[in-house]
C-alpha positions in Angstrom: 111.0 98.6 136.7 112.0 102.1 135.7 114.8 102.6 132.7 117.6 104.6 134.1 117.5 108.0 131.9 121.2 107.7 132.0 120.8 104.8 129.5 119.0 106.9 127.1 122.3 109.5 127.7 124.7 106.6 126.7 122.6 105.2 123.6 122.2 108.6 121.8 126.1 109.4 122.8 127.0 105.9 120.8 124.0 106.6 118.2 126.1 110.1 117.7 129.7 108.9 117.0 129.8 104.9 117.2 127.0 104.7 114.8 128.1 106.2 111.7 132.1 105.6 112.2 131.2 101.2 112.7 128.0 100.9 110.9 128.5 102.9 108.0 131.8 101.6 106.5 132.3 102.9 102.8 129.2 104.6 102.8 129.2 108.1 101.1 128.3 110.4 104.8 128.5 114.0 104.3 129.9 116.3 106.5 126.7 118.2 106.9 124.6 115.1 107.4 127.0 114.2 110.8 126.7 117.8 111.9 122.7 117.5 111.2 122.7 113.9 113.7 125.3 115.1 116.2 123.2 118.4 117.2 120.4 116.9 116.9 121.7 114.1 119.2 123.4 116.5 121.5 119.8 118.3 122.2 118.2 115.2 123.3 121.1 114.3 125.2 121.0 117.8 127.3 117.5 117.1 127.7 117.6 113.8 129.5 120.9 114.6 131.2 118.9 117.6 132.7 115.8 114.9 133.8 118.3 112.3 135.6 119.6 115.5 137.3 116.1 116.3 139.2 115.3 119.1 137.0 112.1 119.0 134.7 112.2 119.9 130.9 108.9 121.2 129.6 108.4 119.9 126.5 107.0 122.8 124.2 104.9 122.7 121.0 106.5 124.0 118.5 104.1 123.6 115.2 107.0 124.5 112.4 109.2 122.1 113.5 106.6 118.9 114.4 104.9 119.3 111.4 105.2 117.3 109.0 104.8 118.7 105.5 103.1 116.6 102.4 103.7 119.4 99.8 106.3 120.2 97.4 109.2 117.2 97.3 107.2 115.7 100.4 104.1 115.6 98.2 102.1 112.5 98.0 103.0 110.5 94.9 101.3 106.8 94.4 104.2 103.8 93.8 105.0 103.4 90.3 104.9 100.0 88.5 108.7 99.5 89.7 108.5 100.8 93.3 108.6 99.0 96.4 106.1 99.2 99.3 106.0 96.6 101.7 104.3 95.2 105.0 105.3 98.1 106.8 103.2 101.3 106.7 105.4 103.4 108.3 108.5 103.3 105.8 105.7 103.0 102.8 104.5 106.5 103.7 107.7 108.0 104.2 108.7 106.7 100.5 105.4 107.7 99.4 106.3 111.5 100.5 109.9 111.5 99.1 111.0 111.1 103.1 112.8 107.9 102.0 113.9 107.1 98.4 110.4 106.5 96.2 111.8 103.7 94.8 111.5 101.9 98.0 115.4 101.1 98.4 116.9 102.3 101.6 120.4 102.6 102.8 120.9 102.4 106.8 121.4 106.2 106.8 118.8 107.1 105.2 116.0 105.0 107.2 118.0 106.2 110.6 117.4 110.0 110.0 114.4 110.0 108.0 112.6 107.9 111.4 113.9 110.4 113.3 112.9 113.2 111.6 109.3 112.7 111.0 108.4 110.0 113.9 111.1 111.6 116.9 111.9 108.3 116.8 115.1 107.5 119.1 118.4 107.8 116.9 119.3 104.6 119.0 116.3 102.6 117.9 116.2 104.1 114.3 120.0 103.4 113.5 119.3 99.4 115.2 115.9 99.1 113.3 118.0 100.4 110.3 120.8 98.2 110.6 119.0 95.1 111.6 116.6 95.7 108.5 120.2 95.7 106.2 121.7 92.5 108.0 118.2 90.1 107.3 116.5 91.8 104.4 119.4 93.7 102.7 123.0 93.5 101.7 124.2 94.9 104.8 124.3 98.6 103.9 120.9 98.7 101.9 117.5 97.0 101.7 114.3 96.9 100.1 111.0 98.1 102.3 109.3 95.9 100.2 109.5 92.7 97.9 112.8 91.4 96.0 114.5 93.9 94.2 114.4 94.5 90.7 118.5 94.2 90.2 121.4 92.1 91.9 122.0 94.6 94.9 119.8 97.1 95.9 121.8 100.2 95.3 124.2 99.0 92.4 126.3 96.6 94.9 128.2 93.9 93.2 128.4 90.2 94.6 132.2 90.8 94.4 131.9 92.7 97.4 131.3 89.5 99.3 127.9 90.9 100.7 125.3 89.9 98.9 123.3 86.4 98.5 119.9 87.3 97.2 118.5 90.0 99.2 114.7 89.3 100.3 113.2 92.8 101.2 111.4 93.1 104.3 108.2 91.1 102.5 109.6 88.1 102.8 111.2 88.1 106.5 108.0 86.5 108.3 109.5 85.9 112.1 112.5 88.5 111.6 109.8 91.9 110.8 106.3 90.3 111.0 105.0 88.2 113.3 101.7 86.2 114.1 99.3 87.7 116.0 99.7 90.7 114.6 97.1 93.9 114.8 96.5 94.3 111.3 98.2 91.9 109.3 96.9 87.9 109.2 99.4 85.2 110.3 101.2 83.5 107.9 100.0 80.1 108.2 96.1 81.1 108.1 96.0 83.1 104.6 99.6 82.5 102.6 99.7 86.4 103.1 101.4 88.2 105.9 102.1 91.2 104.4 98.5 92.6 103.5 96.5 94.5 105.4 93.7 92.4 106.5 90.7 94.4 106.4 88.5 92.5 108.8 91.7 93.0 111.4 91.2 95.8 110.6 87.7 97.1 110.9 88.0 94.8 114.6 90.7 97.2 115.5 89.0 100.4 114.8 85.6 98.9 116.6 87.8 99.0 120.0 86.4 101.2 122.9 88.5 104.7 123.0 91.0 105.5 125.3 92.0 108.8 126.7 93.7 109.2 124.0 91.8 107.4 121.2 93.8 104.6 119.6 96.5 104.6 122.4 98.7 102.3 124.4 95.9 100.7 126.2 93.3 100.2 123.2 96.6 98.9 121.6 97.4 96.2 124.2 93.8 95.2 124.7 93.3 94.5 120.8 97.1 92.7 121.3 96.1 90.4 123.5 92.4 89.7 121.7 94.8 88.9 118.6 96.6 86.3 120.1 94.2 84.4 121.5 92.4 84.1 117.9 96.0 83.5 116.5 96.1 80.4 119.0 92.5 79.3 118.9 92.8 79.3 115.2 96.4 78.9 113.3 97.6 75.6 113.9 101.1 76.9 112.7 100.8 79.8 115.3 104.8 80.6 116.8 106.2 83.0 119.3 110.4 83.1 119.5 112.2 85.6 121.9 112.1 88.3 119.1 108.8 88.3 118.2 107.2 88.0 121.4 109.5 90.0 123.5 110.6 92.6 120.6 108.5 92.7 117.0 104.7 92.0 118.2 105.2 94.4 121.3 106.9 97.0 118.7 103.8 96.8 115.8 101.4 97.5 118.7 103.3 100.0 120.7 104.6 101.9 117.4 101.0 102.5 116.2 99.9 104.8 118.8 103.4 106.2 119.7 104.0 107.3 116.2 100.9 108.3 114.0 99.2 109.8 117.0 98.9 113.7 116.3 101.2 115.7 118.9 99.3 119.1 119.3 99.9 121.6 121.9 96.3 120.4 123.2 97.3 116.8 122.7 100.9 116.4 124.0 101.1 112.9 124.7 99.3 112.2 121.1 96.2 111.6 120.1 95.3 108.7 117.4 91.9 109.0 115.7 90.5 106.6 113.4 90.8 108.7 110.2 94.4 109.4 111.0 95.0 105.5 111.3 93.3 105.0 108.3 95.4 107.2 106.2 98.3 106.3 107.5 97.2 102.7 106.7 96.3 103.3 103.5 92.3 102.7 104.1 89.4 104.4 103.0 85.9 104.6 103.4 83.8 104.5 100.3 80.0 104.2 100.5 79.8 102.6 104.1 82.6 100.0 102.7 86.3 100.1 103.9 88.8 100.1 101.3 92.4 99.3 101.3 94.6 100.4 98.7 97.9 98.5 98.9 101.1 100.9 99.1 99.4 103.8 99.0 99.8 105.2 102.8 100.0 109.3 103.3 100.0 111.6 105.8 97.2 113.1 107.3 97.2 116.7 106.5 98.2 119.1 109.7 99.6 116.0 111.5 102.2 117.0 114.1 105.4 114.1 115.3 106.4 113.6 118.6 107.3 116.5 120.2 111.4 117.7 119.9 113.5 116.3 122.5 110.8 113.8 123.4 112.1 111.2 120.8 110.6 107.5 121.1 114.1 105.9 122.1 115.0 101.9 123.3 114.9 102.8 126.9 111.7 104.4 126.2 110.4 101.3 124.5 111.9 98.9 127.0 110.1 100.4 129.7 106.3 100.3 128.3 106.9 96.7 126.9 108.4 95.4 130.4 104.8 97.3 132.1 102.6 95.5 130.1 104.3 92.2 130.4 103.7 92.9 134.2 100.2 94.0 133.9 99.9 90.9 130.9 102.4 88.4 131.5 99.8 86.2 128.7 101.5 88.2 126.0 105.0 86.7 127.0 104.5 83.0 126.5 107.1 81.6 124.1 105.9 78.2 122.3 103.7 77.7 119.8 101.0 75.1 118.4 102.1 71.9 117.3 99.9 71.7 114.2 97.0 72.0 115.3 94.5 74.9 116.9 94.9 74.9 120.5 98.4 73.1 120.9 100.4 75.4 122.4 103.1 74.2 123.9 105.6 76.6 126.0 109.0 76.5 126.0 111.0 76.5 129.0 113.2 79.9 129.6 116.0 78.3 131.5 116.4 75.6 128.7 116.6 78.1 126.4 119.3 80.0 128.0 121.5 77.6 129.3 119.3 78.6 133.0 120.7 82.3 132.7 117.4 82.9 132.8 113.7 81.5 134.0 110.1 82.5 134.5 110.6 84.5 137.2 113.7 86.3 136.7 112.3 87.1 132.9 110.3 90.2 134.2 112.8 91.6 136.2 114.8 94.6 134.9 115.4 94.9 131.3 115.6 90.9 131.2 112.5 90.2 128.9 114.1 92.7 125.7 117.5 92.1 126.5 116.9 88.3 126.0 115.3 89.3 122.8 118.1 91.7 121.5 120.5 88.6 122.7 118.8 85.5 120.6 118.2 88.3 117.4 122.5 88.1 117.9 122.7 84.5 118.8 120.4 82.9 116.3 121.7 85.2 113.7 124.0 83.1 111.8 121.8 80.2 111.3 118.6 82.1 109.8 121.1 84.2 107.5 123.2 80.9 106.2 122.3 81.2 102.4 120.6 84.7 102.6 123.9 86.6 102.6 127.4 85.7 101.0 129.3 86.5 104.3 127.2 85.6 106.9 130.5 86.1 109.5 130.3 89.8 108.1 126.8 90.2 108.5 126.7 89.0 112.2 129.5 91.4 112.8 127.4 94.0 111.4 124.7 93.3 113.8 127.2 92.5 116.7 128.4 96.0 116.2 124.8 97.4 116.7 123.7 95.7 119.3 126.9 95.8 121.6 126.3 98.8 123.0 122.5 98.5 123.5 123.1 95.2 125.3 125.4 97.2 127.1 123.4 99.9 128.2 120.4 98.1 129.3 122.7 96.3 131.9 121.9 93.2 130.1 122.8 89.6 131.4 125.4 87.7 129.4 123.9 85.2 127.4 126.1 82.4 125.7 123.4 80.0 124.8 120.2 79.5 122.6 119.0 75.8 122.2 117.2 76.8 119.1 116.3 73.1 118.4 113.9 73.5 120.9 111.8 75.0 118.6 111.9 72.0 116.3 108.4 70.5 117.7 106.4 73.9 116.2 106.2 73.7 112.6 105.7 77.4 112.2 108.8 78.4 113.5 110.8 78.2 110.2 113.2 81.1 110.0 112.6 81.7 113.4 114.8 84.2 115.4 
C-alpha cells in the first residue's frame, strides 16, 4: 500500500513549472518569487530522488529555518472590523501573523507558498488546496478565507472578466471545505453553524488518552471515528460524498497533528500538546473555563514546522489516509441518513462509478483518494452552476490542477458519477 516516492518526484517537478505557467494566468509572478519555489522545489525533489534510490537522507534540525517567527511583520495582530477569518484555523493564523494578507483575501500564490513555508506543507498539495479553494469559494484566481467579501471581487476583479458570480468565501462551502463529523466543528444540520468552533468538541478532543506523541495521528483517528458515530447517532441530515469522506474529513484530522505539532530536534516527528492546539485554535483557559475567541488563532511562541525537505506532500497524505481506511474501513462508508438519526443508508461504489470501481477494489492502491480527486473534477460543474460566471473556465481551472495528480497517483479513469444517487439524503445539498 506504499506511495511510490517517485510520485512525490513528479508532483513537485509539475508543482515547479506546470503550476505557475497553467494556474497562474495574468497573475502579477515575480521573478524572484519562481526562483524562491523552484529551489525550494528542487531541494525536496533531490531529497526524495535520493530515498527511491536506496540511500537514506537524515533529516536535520535546523532551528533558524523551522521556526516560525511571531514578531515584527509576523506579529500577532487581532482581525479588524473588516477582516476575514473563517472556519479554517490554519489560514486564520497565518493572516493573523501577516503570513497571508490580514485582510483575509488570498490569491492562489499567496496561500501556495505561505503553506509551504510555515507548515512544509507539499508545494503539490498547497498549490491544489490553493487552487481548489479559488475555483469553489473564489473567482478563480482569489478567495476569501472567510465569509463574503466586502466588494464585487476579491482583489479588485471585475465581472467583465467573465469570472466572477458572487464569490462565497470558504464560510459558506459546507461539503466542498467542511464536512460533518468533523473534530472540532458541529455538523451543519445539528446547530445552523459549521464554521464555529464547538467548544464541547472541543474539550472531548483534548480529554483523549495521549499518544506517543500527544495529540497525534492515532489520538486523531480514534476521536475521528468517535465523531462519526455521534454525527450518525444524532444528525438526521448527517452526509458523506467521495470528497468528504475519502479527502476533506480524513485531511481536518490528519492536518491537525501533521501541522501544529512542534518539530524539535528531540521531537522530530512532532509533538502536539494541548496548549499548542489551543493556541493554534484560538482557545483559552480562564478560571477553570475554556474560552474561544473567534478569529483570533496565533502561534505558539518557539514552535518549530516540519522539518526542511520533509514537506507534508499528496503522496504523503495518500498513504496515511489509505492505512487508516485499512486499519478503519468504518470511516469510509459513503451514504448518509435519510432524515432521521440512525438511517444511514450506503451507497453502492460500482453504481457510482459506472462499476470502475467496488468495495473491494476501493482500498487498493491509491483507489480510495483518487476517486475522491476524480468526483471533486466530475461533480464540479453542477455544484458551481450559479456560483461562478464561467463555470467551463472554472472546471478547466481545476482540470488543469488535478491532471497531473490523477496522473501521478496512477489513478483509474473515471468517466462516470451518478450524483442522483445521492438524492434520497437530504443533507447532501452542494454535495461534491
Amino acid at each position: 500500500m506504499k506511495v511510490s516516492l517517485l510520485c512525490s518526484a513528479t508532483l513537485f517537478t509539475w508543482a515547479t513549472f506546470a503550476f505557475p505557467a497553467n494556474l497562474l494566468k495574468g497573475g502579477d509572478i515575480s521573478e524572484a518569487t519562481l526562483a524562491e519555489i523552484t529551489s525550494l522545489t528542487e531541494q525536496i525533489t533531490r531529497d526524495i530522488e535520493a530515498r527511491s534510490q536506496g540511500s537514506h537522507v537524515k533529516r536535520a534540525f535546523n532551528a533558524a529555518a523551522q521556526r516560525i517567527s511571531t514578531t515584527g511583520e509576523h506579529r500577532y495582530i487581532a482581525p479588524g472590523p473588516n477582516d476575514l477569518r473563517g472556519p479554517c484555523p490554519g489560514l486564520n493564523v497565518m493572516a493573523n501573523h501577516g503570513y497571508l494578507p490580514r485582510n483575509g483575501m488570498s490569491t492562489i500564490l499567496q496561500m501556495t507558498t505561505a503553506s509551504t513555508e510555515v507548515f512544509g506543507m507539499g508545494l503539490d498539495l498547497s498549490a491544489f488546496l490553493a487552487v481548489y479553494s479559488a475555483v469553489m469559494a473564489g473567482d478563480l484566481n482569489s478567495f476569501s478565507i472567510g465569509g463574503k467579501p466586502k466588494s464585487n471581487g476579491l482583489l479588485g476583479l471585475t465581472s467583465s472578466l467573465g469570472l466572477l458570480g458572487e464569490p462565497q468565501g470558504l464560510s459558506a462551502s459546507h461539503n466542498r471545505f467542511e464536512s460533518d463529523g468533523s473534530p472540532t466543528r458541529a455538523d451543519l444540520y445539528s446547530t445552523g453553524d459549521p464554521v464555529s468552533l464547538n467548544l464541547d468538541q472541543f474539550k472531548q478532543l483534548l480529554s483523549m488518552p495521549l499518544g506517543r506523541n500527544g495529540i497525534d495521528n492515532n489520538v486523531m483517528t480514534a476521536f475521528r471515528l468517535k465523531r462519526l458515530r455521534h454525527s450518525i447517532a444524532t444528525n438526521g441530515h448527517y452526509f458523506s460524498g467521495p470528497v468528504t469522506c475519502f479527502a476533506l474529513n480524513p485531511a481536518t484530522y490528519q492536518f491537525t497533528y501533521r501541522f501544529f505539532a512542534n518539530h524539535t530536534a528531540e521531537n522530530p516527528e512532532g509533538y502536539l500538546d494541548a496548549q499548542t492546539l489551543m493556541t493554534f485554535q484560538g482557545v483559552t483557559l480562564e478560571n477553570g473555563e475554556y474560552k474561544w475567541s473567534p478569529g483570533q488563532e496565533r502561534f505558539p511562541e518557539n514552535w518549530y514546522r516540519r522539518f526542511i525537505g520533509d514537506e507534508y506532500t499528496i503522496p504523503s497524505f495518500t498513504a496515511e489516509a489509505i492505512s487508516i481506511e485499512m486499519a478503519h474501513p468504518e470511516v469510509i462508508r459513503i451514504g448518509g441518513n435519510t432524515g432521521q438519526p440512525n438511517t444511514f443508508t450506503g451507497v453502492d461504489i460500482d453504481d457510482l462509478t459506472g462499476n470502475v470501481l467496488n468495495a473491494q477494489t476501493l482500498l487498493e492502491g491509491n483507489n480510495s483518494v483518487c476517486f475522491a480527486f476524480t468526483a471533486a473534477q466530475l461533480a464540479a460543474p453542477d455544484i458551481l452552476g450559479g456560483l461562478v460566471g464561467n463555470v467551463l473556465l472554472a472546471v478547466q481551472k481545476l482540470t488543469d490542477a488535478l491532471t497531473p495528480i490523477l496522473t501521478a497517483l496512477n489513478c483509474p479513469e473515471i468517466t462516470q458519477y451518478d450524483a442522483t444517487l445521492f438524492k434520497a439524503f437530504p443533507g447532501a445539498g452542494s454535495a461534491l
